[in-house]
C-alpha positions in Angstrom: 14.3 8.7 -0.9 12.1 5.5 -1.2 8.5 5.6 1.3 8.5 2.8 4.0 6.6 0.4 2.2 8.9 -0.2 -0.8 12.0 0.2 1.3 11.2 -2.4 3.5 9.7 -4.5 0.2 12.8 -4.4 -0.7 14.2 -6.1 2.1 11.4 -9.1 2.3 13.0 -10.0 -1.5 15.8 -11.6 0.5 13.0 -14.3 2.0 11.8 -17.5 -0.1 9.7 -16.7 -3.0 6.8 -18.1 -4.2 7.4 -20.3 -7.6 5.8 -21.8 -10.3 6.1 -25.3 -11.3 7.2 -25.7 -14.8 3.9 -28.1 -15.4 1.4 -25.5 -13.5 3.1 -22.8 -15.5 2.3 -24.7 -19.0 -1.4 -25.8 -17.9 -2.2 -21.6 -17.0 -0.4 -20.7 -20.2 -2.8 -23.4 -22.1 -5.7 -21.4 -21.4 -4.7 -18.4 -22.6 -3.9 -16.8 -26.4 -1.0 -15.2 -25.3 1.2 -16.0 -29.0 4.3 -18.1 -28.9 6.7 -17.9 -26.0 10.2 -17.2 -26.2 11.4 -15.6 -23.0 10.3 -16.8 -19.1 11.7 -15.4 -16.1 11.0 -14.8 -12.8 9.6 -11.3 -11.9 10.7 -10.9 -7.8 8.8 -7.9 -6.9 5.6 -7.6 -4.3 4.9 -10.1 -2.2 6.7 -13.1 -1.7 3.7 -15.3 -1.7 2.8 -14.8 -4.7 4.1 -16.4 -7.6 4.9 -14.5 -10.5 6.5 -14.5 -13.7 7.4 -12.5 -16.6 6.9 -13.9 -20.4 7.7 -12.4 -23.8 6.0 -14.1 -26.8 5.7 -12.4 -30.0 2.6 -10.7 -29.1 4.1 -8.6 -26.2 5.1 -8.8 -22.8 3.0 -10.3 -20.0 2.7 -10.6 -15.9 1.4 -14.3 -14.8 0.5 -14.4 -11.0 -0.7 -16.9 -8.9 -2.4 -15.8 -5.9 -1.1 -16.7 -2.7 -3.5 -18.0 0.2 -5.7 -15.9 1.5 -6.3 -13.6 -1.7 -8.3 -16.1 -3.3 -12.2 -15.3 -2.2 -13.9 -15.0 -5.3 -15.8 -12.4 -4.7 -13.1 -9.9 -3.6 -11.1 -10.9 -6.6 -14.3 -10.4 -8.7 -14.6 -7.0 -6.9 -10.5 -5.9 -7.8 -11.1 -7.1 -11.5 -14.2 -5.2 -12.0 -12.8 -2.0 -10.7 -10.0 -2.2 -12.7 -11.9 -3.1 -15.7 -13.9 0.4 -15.0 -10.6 2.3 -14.8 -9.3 0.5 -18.4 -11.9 2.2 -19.9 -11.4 5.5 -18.8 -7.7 5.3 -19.7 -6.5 5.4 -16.3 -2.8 4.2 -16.4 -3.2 0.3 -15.1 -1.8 -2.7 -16.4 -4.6 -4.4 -18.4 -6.2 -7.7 -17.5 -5.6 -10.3 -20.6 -8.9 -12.8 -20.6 -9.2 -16.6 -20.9 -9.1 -17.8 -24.4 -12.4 -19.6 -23.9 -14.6 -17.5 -22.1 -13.0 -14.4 -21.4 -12.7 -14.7 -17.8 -10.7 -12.3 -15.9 -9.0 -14.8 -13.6 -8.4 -18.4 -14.2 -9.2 -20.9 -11.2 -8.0 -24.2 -11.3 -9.3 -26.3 -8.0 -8.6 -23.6 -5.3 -6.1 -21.5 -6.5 -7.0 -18.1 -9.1 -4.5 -16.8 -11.5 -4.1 -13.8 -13.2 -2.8 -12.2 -16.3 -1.4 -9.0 -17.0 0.2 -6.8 -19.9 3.2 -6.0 -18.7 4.4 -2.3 -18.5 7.9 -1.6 -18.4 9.1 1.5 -16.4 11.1 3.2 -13.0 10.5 2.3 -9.3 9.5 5.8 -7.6 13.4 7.7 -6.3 11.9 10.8 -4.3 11.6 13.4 -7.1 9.4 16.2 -6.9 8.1 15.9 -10.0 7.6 12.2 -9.4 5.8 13.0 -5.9 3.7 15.9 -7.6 2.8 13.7 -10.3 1.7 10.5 -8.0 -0.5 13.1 -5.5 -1.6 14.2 -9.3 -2.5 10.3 -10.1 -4.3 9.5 -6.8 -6.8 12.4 -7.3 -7.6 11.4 -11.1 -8.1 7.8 -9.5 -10.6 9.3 -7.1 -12.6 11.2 -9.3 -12.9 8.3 -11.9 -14.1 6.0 -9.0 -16.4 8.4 -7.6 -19.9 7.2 -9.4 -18.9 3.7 -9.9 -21.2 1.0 -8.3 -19.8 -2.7 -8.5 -22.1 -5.6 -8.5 -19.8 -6.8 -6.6 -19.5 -5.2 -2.8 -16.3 -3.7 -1.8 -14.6 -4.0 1.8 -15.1 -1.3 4.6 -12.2 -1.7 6.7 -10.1 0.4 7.9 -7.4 2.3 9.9 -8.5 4.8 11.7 -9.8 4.4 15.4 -9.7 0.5 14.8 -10.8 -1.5 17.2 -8.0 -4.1 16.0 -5.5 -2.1 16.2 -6.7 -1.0 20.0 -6.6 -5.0 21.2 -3.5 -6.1 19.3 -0.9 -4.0 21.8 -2.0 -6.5 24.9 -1.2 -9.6 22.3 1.8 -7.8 20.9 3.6 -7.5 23.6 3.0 -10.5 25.0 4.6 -12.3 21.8 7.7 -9.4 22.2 8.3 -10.1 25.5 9.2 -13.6 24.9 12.0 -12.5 22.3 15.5 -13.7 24.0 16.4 -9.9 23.2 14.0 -8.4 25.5 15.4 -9.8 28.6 15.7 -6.8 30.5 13.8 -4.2 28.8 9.9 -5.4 30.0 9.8 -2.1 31.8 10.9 -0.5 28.3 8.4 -2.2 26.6 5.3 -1.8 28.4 5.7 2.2 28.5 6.1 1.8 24.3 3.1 -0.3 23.7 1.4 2.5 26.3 3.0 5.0 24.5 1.7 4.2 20.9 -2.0 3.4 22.1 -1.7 6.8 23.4 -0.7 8.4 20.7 -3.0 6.4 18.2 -5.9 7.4 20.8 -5.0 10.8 21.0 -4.5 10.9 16.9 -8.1 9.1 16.1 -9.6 11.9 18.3 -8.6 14.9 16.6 -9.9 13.7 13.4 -13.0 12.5 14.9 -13.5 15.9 16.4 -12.9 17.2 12.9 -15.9 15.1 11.9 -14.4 12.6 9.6 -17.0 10.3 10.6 -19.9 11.7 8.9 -17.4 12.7 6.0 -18.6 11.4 2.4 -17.0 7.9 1.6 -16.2 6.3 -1.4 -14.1 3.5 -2.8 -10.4 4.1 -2.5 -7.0 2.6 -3.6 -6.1 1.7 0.2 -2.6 1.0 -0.8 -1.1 4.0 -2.6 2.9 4.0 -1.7 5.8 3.7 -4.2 6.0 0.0 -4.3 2.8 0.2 -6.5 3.5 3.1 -9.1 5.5 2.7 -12.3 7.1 5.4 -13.7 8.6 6.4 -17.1 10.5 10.1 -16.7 8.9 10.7 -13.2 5.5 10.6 -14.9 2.8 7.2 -13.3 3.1 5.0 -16.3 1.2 2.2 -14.5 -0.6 1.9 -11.1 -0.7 -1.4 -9.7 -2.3 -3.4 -6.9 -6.0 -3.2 -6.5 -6.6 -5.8 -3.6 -7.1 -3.1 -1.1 -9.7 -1.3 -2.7 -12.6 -0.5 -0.2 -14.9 2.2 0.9 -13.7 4.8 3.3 -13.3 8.9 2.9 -11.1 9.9 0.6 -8.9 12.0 3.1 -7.9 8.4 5.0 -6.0 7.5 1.1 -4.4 11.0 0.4 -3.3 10.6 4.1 -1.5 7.7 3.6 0.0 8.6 0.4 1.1 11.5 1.8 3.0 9.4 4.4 4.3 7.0 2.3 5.5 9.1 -0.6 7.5 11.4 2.3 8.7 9.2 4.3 12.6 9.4 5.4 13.8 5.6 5.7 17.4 4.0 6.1 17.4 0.5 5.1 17.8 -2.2 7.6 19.9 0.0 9.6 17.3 1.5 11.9 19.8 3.5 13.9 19.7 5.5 10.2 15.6 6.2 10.1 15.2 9.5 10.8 12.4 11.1 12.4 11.2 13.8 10.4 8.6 13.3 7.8 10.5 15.0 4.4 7.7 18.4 4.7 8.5 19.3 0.7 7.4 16.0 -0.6 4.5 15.8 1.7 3.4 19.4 0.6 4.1 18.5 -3.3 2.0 15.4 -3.0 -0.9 17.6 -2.1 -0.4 20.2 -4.5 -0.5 17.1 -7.1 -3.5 15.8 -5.3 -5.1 19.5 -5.6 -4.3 19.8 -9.5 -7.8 17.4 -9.8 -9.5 17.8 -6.8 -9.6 20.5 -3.8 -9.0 19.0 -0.6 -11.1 21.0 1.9 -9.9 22.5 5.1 -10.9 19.9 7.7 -9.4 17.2 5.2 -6.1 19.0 5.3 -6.2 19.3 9.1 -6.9 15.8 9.4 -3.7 14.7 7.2 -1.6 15.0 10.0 -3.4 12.5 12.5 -4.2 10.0 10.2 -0.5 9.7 9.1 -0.2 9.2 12.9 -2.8 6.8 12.9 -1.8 4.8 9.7 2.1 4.4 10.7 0.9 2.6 13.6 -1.8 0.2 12.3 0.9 -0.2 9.2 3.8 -1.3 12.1 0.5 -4.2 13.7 -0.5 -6.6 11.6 3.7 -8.6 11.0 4.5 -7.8 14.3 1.7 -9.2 15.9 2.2 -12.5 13.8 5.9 -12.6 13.5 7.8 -10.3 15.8 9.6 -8.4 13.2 8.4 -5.7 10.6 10.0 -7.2 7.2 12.6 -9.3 9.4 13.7 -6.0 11.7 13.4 -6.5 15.0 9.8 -6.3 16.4 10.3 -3.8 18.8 13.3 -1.3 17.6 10.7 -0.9 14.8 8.1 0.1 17.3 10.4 2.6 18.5 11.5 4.3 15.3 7.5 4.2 14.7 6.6 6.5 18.1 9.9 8.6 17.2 8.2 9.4 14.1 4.6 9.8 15.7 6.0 12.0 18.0 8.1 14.5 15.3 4.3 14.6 13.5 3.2 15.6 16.5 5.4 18.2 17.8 5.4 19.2 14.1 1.8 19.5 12.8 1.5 20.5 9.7 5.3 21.5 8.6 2.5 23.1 7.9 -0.3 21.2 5.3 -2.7 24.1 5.1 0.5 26.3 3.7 0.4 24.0 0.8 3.0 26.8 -1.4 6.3 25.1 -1.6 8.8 26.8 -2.9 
């Protein structure tokens, strides 16, 4: 079964994409050494801002991206690339940045807007195996340890979403947008006890990991996006991770937390009336195991899983909702509600049980 995240990617392909112009395309490829070109198409995948394109020249296959606005701050960019750079050459599985033909440069910036080229890596979108799952807890450990003494000159982000203060003053602002929805007419009383439902449960959540002492854990910097959407497989084995914008300091628990979610999460499509509650417990528990095979998760880490998952399928459901009223074009606040249905099944079932981490 796919995770939330590239289900409901999936669903945003059906909105306008971002393109390139045919003259903006030839001035990036100009200052690059990328062979001759035979081949262009569109690649739709990701974000829909973004711009991106596929080309095959006889010197292999490459990714061409434009960045969309608001991903263009240098510096952040500058942090991504060097990160990435460190993680080429330690062989972690990534697709390689191709420099600028005159200077090397990692990103090309022509006024405002930075573009990027990749080698492109052929391979399978994640479909729910075990081996797939094991393999991308597995992945997200090695990524951990290789990152562990790495200092950028470049400083990384520290946000994050546990016990956010922007995810505690968005509900008052969210519902207010909800409310005005021709849809709601009739369910205000409905509404108010969700938004007081999931600040409850988000409180609640952030407080058992804070009384586990998470917040004097060790940090470090972490992918901060690890769900299907951004792995590449070949035979259920991470051919390629992708997707380094995200990358910031916070313990390492708050990452395998959120894999964890992601790569056992039960989704329907745009049918919501088809999400089940339940969070699938084998994957979850295979994902660790993976995520043991390099490093040990220690026991408050494991008892914290559960709450951050909590924690993270709430801030996840904010940020489009408080801008648009709709998660990926569903309905703003049926979302909300499969969301506490599946807060609540984590609750009632705490660890289908993490610290048992034998699966079979």
């Amino acid at each position: 079964m796919p995770s939330v995240r590239s289900d409901l990617k999936i669903l945003r392909m059906a909105a306008e994409r971002a393109k390139f112009e045919s003259d903006e395309l030839a001035k990036v490829l100009s200052a690059y050494d990328l062979g001759i070109v035979g081949e262009i198409r569109d690649f739709a995948r990701g974000s829909h801002a973004a711009a991106k394109v596929v080309i095959q020249t006889n010197q292999g296959k490459y990714l061409i991206k434009r960045r969309p606005p608001g991903k263009t701050d240098t510096y952040r960019v500058a942090f991504s690339h060097s990160l990435q750079q460190h993680l080429a050459s330690k062989n972690f599985p990534l697709p390689h940045l191709i420099g600028t033909r005159d200077h090397n440069n990692s990103m090309l910036k022509i006024g405002n807007v930075i573009y990027e080229v990749y080698e492109f890596i052929e391979g399978e979108m994640y479909r729910g195996g075990l081996v797939a799952t094991y393999e991308s807890g597995k992945t997200l450990s090695l990524y951990h340890s290789l990152v562990y003494h790495y200092h950028s000159e470049w400083e990384p982000p520290r946000g994050h979403y546990h016990d956010a203060k922007m995810v505690y003053d968005a509900f008052k602002p969210m519902g207010e947008l909800l409310i005005k929805e021709p849809n709601m007419k009739g369910r205000e009383t409905a509404l108010i006890d969700l938004l007081r439902n999931l600040r409850r449960s988000y409180k609640q959540a952030a407080k058992a990991v804070n009384e586990l002492g998470m917040p004097e854990w060790e940090t470090q910097i972490v992918h901060s996006d690890w769900h299907p959407g951004n792995l590449i497989f070949n035979d259920e084995h991470v051919a390629a991770v992708l997707d380094y914008d995200a990358a910031r300091i916070r313990p390492r628990v708050m990452d395998v937390a959120n894999g964890c979610l992601q790569f056992s999460m039960v989704t329907g499509g745009r049918d919501l009336s088809k999400w089940e509650d339940r969070t699938d417990g084998l994957r979850a528990k295979r994902f660790l195991r993976g995520y043991d095979e390099v490093n040990v998760l220690s026991k408050a880490e494991l008892q914290a899983i559960p709450f951050l998952m909590q924690e993270v399928l709430i801030a996840q459901a904010v940020p489009p909702i408080l801008r648009t009223g709709t998660f990926a074009g569903l309905e703003g606040f049926a979302f909300l509600e499969v969301v506490l249905r599946k807060v609540k099944w984590l609750e009632k079932n705490q660890a289908w049980n993490v610290l048992d981490k034998p699966d079979e």
